[in-house]
PDB file of N, CA, C and O in Angstrom:
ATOM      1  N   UNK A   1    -130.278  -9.792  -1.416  1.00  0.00           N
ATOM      2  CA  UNK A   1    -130.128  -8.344  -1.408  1.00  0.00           C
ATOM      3  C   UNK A   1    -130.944  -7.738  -2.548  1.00  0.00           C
ATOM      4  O   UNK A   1    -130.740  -8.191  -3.674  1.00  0.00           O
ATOM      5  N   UNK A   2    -131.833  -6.779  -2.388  1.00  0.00           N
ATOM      6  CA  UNK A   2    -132.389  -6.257  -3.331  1.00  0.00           C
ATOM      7  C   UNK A   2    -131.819  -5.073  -4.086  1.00  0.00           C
ATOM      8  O   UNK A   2    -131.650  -3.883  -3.821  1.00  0.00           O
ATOM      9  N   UNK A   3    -131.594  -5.832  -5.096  1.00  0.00           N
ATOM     10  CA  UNK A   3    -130.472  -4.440  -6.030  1.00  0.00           C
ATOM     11  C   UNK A   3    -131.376  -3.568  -6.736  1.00  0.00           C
ATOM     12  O   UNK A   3    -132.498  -4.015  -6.974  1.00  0.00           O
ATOM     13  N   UNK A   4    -131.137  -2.612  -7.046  1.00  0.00           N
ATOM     14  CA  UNK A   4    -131.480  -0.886  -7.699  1.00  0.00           C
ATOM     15  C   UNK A   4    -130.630  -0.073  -7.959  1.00  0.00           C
ATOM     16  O   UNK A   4    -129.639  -0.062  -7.228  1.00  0.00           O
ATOM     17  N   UNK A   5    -130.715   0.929  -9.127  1.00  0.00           N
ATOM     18  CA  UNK A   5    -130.522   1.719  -9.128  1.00  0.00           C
ATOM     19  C   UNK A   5    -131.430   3.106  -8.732  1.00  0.00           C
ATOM     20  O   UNK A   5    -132.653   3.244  -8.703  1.00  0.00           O
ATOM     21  N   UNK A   6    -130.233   4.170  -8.409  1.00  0.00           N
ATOM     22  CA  UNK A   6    -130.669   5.642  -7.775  1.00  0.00           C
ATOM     23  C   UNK A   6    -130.611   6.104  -9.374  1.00  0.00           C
ATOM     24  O   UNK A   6    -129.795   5.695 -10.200  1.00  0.00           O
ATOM     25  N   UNK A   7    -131.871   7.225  -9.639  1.00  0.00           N
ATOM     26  CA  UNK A   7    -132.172   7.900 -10.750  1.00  0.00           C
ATOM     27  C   UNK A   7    -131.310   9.582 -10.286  1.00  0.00           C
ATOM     28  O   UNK A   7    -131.698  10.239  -9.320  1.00  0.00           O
ATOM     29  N   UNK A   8    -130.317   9.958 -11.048  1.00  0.00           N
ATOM     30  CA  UNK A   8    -130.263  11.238 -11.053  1.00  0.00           C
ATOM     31  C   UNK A   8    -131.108  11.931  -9.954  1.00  0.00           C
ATOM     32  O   UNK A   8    -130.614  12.083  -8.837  1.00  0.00           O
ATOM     33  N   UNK A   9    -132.124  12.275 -10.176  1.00  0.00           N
ATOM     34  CA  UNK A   9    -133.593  13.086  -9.667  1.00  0.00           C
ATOM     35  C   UNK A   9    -133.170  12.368  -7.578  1.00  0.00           C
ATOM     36  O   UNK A   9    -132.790  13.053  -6.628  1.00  0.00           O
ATOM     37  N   UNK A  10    -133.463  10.844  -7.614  1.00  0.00           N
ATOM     38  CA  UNK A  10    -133.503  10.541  -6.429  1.00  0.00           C
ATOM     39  C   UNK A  10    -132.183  10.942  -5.696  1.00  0.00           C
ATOM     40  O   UNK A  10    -132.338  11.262  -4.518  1.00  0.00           O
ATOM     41  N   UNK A  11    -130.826  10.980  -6.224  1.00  0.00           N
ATOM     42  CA  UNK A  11    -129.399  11.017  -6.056  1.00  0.00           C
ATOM     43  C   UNK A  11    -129.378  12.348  -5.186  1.00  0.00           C
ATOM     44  O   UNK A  11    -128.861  12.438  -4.072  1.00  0.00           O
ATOM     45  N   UNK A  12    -130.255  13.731  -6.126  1.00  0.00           N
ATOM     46  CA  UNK A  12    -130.370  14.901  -5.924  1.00  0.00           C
ATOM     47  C   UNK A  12    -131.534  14.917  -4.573  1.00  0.00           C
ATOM     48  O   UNK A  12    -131.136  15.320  -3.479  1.00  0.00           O
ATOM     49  N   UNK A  13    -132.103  14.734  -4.641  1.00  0.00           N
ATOM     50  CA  UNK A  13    -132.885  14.519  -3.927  1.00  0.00           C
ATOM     51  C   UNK A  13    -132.685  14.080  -1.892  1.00  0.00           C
ATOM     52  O   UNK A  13    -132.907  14.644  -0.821  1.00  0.00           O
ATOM     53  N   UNK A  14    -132.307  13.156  -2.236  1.00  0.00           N
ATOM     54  CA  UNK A  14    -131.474  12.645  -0.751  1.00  0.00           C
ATOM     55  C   UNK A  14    -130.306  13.182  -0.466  1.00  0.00           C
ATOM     56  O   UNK A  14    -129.932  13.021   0.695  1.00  0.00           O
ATOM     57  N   UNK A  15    -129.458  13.908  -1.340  1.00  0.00           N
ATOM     58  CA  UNK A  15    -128.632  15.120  -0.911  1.00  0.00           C
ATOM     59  C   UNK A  15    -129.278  16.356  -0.220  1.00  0.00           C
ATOM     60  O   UNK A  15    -128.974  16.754   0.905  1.00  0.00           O
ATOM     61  N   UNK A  16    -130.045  16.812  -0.898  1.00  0.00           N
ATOM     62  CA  UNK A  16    -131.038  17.851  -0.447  1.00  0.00           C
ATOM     63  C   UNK A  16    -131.473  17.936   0.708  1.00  0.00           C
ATOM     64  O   UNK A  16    -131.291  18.837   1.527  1.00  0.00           O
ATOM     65  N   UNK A  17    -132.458  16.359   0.857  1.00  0.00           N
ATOM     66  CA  UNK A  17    -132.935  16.148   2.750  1.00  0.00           C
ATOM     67  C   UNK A  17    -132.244  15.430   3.205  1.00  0.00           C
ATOM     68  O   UNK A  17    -132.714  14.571   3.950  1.00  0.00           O
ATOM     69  N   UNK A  18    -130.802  15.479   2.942  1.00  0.00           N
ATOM     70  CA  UNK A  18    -130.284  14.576   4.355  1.00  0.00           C
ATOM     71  C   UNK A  18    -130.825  13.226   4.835  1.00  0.00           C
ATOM     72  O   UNK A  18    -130.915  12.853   6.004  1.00  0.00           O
ATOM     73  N   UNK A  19    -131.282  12.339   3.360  1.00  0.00           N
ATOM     74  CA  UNK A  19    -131.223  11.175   3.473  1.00  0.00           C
ATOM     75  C   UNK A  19    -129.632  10.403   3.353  1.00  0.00           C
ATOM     76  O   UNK A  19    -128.729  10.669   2.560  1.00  0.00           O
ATOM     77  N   UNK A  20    -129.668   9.426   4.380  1.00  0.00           N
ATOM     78  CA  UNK A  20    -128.258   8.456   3.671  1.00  0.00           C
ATOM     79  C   UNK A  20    -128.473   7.136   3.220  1.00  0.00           C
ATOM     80  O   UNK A  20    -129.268   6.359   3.750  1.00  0.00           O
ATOM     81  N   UNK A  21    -127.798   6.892   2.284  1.00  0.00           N
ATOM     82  CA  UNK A  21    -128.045   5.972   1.639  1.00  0.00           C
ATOM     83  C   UNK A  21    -127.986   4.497   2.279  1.00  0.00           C
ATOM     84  O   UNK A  21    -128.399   3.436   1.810  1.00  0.00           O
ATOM     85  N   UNK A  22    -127.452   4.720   3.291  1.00  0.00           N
ATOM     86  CA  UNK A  22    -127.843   3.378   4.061  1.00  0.00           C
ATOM     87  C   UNK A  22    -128.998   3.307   4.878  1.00  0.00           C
ATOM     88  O   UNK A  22    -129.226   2.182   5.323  1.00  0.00           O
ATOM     89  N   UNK A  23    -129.765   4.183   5.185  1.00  0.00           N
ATOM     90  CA  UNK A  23    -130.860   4.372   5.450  1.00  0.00           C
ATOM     91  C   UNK A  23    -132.195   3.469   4.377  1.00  0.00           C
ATOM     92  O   UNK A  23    -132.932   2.516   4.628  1.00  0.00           O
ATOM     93  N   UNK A  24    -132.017   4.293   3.208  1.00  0.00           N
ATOM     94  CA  UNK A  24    -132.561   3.958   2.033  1.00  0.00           C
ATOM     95  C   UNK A  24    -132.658   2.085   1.896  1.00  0.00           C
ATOM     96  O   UNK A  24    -133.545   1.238   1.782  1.00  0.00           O
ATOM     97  N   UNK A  25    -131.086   2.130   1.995  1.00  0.00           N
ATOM     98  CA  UNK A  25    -130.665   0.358   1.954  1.00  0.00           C
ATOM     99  C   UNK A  25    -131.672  -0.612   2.647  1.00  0.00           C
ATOM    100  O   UNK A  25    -132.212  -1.663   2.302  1.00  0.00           O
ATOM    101  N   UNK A  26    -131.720   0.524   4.275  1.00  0.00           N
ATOM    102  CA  UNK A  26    -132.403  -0.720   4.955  1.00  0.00           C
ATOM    103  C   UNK A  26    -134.084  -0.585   4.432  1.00  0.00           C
ATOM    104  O   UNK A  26    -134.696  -1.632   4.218  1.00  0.00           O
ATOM    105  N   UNK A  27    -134.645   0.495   4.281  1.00  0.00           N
ATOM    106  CA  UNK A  27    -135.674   0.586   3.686  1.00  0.00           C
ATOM    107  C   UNK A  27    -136.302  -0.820   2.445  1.00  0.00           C
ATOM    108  O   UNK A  27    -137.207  -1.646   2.319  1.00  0.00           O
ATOM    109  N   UNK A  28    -135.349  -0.426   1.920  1.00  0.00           N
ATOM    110  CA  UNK A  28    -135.337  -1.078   0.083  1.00  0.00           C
ATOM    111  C   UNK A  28    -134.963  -2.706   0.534  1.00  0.00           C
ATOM    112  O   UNK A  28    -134.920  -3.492  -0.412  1.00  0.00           O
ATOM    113  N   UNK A  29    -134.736  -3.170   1.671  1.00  0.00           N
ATOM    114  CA  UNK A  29    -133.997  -4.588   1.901  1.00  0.00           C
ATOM    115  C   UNK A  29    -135.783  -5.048   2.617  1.00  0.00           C
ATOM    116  O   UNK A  29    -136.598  -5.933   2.358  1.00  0.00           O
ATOM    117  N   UNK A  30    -135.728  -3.779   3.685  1.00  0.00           N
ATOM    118  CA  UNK A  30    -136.984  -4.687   4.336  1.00  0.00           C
ATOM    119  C   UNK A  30    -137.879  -3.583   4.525  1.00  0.00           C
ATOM    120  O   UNK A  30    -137.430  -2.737   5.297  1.00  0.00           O
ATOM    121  N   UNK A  31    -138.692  -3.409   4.183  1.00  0.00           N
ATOM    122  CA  UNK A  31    -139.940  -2.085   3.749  1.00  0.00           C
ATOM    123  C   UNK A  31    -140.824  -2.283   5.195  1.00  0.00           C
ATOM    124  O   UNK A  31    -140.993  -3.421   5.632  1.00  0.00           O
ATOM    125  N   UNK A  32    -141.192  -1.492   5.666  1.00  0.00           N
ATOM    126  CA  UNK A  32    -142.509  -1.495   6.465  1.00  0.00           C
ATOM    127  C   UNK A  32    -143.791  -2.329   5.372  1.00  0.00           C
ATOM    128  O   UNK A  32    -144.425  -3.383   5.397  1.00  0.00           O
ATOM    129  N   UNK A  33    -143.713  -1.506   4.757  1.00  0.00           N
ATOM    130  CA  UNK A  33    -145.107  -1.977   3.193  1.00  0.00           C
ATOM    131  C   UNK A  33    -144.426  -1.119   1.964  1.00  0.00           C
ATOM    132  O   UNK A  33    -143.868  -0.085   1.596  1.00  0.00           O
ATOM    133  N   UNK A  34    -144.811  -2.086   1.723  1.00  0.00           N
ATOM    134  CA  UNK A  34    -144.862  -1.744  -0.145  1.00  0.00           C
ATOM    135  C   UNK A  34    -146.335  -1.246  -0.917  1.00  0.00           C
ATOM    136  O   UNK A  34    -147.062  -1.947  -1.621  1.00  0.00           O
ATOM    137  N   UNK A  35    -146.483  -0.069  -0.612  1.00  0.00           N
ATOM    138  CA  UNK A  35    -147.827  -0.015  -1.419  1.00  0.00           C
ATOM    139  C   UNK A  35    -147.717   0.441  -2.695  1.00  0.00           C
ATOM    140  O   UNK A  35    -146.629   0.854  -3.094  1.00  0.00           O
ATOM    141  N   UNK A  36    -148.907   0.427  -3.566  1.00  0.00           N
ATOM    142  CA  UNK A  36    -149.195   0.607  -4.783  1.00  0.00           C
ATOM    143  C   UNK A  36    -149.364   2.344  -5.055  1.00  0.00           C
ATOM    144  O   UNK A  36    -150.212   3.008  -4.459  1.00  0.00           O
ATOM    145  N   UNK A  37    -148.405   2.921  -6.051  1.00  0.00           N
ATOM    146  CA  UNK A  37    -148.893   4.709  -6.340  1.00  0.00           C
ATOM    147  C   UNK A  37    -149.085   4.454  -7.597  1.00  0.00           C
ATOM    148  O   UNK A  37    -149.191   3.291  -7.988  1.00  0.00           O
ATOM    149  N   UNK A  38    -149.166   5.580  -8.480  1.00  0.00           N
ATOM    150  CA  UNK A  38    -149.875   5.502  -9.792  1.00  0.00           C
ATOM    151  C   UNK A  38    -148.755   5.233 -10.787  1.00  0.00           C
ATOM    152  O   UNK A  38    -147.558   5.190 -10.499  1.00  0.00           O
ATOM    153  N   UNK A  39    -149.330   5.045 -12.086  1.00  0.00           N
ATOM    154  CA  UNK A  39    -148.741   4.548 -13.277  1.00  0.00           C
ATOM    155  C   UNK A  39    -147.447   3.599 -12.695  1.00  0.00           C
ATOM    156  O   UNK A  39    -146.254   3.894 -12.776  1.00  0.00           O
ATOM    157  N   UNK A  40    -147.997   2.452 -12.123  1.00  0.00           N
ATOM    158  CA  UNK A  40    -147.254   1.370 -12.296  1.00  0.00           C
ATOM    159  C   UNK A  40    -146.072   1.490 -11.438  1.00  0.00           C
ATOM    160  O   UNK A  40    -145.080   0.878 -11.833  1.00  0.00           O
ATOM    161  N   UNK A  41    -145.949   2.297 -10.103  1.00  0.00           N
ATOM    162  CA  UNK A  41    -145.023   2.569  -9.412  1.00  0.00           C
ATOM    163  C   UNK A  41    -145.378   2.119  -8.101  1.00  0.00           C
ATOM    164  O   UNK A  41    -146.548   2.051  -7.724  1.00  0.00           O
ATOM    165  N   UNK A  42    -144.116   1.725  -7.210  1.00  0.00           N
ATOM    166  CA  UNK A  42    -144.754   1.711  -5.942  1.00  0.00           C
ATOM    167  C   UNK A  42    -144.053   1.726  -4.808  1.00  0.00           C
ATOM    168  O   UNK A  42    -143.015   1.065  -4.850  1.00  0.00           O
ATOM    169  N   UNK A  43    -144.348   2.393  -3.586  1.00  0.00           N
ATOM    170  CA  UNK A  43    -143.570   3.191  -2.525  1.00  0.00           C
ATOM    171  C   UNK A  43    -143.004   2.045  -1.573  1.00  0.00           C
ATOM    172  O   UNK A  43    -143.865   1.434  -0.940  1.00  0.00           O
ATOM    173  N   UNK A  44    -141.663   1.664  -1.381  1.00  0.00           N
ATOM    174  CA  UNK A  44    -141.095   1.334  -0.539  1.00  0.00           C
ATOM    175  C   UNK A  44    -141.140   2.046   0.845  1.00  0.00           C
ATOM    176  O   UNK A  44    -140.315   2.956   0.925  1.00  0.00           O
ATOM    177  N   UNK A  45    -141.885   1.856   1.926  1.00  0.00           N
ATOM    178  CA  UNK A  45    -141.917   2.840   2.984  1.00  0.00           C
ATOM    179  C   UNK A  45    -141.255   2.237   4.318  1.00  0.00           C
ATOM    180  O   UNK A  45    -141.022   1.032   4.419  1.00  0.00           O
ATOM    181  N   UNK A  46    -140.960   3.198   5.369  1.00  0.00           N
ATOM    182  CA  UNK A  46    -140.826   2.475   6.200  1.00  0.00           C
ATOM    183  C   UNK A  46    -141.020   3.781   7.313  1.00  0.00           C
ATOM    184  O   UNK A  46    -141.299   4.806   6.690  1.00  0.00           O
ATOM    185  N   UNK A  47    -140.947   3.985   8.695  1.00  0.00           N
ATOM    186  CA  UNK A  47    -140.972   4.595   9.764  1.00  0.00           C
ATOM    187  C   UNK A  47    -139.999   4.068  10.132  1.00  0.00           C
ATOM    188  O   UNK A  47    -139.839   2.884  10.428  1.00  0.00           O
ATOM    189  N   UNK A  48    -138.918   5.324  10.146  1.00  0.00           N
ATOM    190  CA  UNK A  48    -137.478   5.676  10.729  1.00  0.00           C
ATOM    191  C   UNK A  48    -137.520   6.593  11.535  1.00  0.00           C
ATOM    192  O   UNK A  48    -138.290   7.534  11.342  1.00  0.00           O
ATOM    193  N   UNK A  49    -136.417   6.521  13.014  1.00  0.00           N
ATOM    194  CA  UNK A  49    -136.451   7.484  13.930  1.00  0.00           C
ATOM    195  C   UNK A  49    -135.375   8.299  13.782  1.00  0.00           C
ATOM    196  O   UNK A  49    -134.246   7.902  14.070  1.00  0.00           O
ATOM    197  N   UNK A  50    -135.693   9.921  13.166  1.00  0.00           N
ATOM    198  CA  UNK A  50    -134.299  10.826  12.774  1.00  0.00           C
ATOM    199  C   UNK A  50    -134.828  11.490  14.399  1.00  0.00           C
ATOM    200  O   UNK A  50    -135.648  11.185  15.265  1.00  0.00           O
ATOM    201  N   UNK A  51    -133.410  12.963  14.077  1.00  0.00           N
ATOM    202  CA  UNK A  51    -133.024  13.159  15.290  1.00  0.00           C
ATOM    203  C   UNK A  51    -134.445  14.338  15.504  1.00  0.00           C
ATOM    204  O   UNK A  51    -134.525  14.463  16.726  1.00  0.00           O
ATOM    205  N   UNK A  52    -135.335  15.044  14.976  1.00  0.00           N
ATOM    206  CA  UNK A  52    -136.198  15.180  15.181  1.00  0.00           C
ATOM    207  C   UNK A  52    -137.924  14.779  15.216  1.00  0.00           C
ATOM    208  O   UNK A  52    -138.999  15.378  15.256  1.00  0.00           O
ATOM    209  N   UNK A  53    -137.451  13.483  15.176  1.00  0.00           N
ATOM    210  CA  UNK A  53    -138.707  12.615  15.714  1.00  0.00           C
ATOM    211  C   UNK A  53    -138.594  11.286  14.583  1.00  0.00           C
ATOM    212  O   UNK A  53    -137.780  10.955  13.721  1.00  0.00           O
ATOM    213  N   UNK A  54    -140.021  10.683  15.159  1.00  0.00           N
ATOM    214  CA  UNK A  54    -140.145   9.588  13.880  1.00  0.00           C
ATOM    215  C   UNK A  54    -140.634  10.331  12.500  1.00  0.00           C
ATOM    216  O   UNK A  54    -141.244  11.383  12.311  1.00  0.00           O
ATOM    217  N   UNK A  55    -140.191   9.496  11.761  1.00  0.00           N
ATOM    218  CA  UNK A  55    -140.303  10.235  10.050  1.00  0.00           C
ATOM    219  C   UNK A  55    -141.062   8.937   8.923  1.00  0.00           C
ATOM    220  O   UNK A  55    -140.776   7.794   9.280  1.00  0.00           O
ATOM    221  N   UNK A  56    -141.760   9.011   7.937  1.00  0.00           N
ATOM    222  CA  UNK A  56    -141.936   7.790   6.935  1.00  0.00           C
ATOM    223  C   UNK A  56    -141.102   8.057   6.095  1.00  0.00           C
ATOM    224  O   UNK A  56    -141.156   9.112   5.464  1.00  0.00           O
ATOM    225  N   UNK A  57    -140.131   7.127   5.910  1.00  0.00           N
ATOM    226  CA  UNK A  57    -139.143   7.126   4.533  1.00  0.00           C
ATOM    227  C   UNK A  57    -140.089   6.314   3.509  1.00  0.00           C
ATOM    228  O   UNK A  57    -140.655   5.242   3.723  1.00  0.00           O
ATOM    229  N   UNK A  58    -140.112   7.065   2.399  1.00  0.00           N
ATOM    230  CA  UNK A  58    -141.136   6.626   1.130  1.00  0.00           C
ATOM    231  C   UNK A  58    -139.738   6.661   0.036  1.00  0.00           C
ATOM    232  O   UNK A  58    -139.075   7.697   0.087  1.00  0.00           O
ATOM    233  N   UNK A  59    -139.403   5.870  -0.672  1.00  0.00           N
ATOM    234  CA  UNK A  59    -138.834   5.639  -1.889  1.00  0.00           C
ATOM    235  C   UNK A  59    -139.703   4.947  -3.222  1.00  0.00           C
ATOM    236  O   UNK A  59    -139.947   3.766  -3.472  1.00  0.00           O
ATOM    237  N   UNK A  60    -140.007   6.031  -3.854  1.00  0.00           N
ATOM    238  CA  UNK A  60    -140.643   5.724  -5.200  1.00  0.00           C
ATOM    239  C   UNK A  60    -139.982   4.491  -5.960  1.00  0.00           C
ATOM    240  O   UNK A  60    -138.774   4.688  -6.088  1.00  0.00           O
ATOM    241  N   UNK A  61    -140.363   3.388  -6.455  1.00  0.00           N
ATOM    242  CA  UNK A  61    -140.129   2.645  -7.365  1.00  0.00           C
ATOM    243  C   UNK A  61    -140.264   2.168  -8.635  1.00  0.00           C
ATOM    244  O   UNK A  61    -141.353   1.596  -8.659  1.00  0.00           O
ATOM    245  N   UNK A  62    -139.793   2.105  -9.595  1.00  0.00           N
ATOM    246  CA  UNK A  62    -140.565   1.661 -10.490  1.00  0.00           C
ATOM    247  C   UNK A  62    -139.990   0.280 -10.675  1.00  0.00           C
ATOM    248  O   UNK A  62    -138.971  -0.015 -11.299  1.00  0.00           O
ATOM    249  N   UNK A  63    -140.920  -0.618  -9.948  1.00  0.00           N
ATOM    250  CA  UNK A  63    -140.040  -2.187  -9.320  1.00  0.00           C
ATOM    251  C   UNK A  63    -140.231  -3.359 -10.482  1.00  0.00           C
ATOM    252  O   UNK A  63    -139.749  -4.483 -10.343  1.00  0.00           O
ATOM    253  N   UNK A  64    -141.113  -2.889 -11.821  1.00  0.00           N
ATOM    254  CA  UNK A  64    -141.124  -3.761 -13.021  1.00  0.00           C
ATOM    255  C   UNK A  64    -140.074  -3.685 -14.139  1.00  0.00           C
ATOM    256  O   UNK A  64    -140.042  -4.259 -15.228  1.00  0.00           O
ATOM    257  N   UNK A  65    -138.986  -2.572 -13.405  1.00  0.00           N
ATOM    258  CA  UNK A  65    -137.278  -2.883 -14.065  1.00  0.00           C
ATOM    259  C   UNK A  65    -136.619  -3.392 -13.558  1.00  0.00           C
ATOM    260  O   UNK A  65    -136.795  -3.508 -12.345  1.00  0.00           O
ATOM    261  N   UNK A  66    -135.152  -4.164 -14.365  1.00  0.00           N
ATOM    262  CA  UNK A  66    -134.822  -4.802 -13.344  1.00  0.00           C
ATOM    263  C   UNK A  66    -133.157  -4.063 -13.847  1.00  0.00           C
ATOM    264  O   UNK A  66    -133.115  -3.540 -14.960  1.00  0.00           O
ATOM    265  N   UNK A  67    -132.142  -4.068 -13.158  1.00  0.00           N
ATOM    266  CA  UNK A  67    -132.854  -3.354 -11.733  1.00  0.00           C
ATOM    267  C   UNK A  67    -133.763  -2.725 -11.656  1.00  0.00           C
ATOM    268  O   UNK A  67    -134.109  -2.145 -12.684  1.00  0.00           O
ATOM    269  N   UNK A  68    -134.600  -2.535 -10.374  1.00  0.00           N
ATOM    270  CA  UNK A  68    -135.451  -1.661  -9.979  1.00  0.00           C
ATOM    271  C   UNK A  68    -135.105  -0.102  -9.902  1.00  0.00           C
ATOM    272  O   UNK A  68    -134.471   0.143  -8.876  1.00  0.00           O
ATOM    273  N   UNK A  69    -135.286   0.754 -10.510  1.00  0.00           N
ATOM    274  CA  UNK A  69    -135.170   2.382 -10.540  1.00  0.00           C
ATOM    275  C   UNK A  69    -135.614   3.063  -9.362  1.00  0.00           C
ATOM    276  O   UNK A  69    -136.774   3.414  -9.579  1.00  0.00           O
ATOM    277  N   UNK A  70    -135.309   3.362  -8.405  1.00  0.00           N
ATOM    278  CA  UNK A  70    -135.661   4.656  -7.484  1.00  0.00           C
ATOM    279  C   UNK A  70    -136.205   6.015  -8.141  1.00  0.00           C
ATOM    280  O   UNK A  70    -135.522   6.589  -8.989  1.00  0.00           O
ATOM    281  N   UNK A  71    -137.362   6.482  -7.761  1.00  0.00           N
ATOM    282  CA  UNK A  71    -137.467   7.894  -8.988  1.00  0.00           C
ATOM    283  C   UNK A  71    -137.237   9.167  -7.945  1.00  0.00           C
ATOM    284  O   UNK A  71    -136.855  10.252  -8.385  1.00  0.00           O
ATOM    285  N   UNK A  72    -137.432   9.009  -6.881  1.00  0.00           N
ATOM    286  CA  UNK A  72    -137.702   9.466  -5.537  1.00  0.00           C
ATOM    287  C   UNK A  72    -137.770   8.821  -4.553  1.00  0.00           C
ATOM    288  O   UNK A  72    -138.419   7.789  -4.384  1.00  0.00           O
ATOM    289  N   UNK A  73    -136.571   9.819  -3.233  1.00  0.00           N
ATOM    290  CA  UNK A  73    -136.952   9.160  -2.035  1.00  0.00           C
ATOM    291  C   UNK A  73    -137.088  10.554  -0.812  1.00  0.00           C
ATOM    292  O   UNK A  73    -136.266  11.447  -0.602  1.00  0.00           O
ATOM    293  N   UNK A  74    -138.106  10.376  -0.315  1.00  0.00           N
ATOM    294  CA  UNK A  74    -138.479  11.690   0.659  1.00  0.00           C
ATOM    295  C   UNK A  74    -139.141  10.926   1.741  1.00  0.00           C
ATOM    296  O   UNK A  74    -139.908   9.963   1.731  1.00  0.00           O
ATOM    297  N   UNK A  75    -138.515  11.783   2.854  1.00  0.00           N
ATOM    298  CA  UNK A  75    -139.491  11.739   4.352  1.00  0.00           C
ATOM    299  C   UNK A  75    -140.742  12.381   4.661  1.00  0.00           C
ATOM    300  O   UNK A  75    -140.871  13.524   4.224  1.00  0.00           O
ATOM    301  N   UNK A  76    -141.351  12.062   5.087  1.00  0.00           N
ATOM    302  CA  UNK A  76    -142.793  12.804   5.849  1.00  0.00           C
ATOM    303  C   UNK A  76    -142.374  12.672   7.330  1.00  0.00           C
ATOM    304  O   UNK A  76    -141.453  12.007   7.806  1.00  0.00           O
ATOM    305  N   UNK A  77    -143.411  13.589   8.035  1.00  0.00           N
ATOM    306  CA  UNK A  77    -144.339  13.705   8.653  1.00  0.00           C
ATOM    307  C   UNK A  77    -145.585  12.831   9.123  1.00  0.00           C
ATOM    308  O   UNK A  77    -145.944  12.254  10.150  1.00  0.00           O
ATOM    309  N   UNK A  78    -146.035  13.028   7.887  1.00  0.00           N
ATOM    310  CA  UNK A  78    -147.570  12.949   7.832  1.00  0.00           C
ATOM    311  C   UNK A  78    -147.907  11.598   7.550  1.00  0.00           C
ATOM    312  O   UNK A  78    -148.741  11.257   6.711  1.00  0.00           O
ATOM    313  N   UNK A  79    -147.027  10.590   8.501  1.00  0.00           N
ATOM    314  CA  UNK A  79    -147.451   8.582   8.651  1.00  0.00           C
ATOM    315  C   UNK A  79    -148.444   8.280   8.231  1.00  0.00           C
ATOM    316  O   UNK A  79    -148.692   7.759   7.144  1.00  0.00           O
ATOM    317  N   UNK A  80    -149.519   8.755   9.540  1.00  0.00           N
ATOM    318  CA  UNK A  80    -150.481   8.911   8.956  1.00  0.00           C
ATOM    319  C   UNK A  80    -151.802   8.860   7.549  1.00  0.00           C
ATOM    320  O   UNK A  80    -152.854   8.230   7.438  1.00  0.00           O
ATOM    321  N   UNK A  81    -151.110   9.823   6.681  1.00  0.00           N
ATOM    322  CA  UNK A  81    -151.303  10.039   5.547  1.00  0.00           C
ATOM    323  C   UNK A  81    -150.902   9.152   4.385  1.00  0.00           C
ATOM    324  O   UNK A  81    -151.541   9.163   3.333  1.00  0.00           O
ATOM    325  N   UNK A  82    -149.853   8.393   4.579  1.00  0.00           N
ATOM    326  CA  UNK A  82    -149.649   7.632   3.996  1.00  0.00           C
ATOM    327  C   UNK A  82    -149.740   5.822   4.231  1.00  0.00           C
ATOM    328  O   UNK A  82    -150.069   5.015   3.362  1.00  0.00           O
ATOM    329  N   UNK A  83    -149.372   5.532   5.556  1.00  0.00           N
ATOM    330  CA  UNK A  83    -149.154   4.207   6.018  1.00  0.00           C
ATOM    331  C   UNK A  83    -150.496   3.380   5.784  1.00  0.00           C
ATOM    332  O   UNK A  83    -151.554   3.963   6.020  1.00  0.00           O
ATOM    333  N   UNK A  84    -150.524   2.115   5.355  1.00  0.00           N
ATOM    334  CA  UNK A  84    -151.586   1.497   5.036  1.00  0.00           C
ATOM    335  C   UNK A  84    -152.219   0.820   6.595  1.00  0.00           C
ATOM    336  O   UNK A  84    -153.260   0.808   7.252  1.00  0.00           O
ATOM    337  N   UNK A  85    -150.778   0.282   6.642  1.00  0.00           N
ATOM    338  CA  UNK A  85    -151.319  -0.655   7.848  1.00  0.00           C
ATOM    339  C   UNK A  85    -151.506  -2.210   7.584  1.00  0.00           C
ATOM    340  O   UNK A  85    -152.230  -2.994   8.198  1.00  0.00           O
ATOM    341  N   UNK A  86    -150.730  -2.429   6.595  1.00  0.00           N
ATOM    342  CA  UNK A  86    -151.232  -3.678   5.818  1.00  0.00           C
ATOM    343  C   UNK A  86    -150.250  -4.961   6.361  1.00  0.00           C
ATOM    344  O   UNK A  86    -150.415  -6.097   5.915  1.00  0.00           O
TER     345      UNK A  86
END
């Protein structure tokens, strides 16, 4: 099981958009990809189907703590824009 903590900021955050945290779970257990964002962080993603379409769940990491810190977790749109494909 991959343990983490939620940062304040992310806590607020997934209240806001109507993320649930078991959502997140399955994200953070088994990622679509893990890519690389800046200063040493990196996006747990995955393509989830909410009730208005498919969405990319991206959860920011900063995965060189241990636990691992969540800084942010937000949906897109825009797959696309983000998905590597890797």
């Amino acid at each position: 099981m991959t343990k983490y903590i939620l940062t304040k900021h992310a806590q607020e955050e997934m209240a806001i958009r109507g993320i649930p945290e078991s959502i997140l779970d399955v994200v953070m257990q088994t990622p679509g990809e893990v890519v690389p964002e800046k200063e040493e962080l990196v996006a747990y993603q995955s393509v989830i189907s909410f009730p208005e379409g498919p969405m990319l769940l991206r959860a920011i990491v900063a995965d060189q703590d241990l636990p691992m810190r969540i800084i942010t977790v937000y949906r897109t749109s825009k797959i696309e824009k983000y998905w590597r494909g890797s």
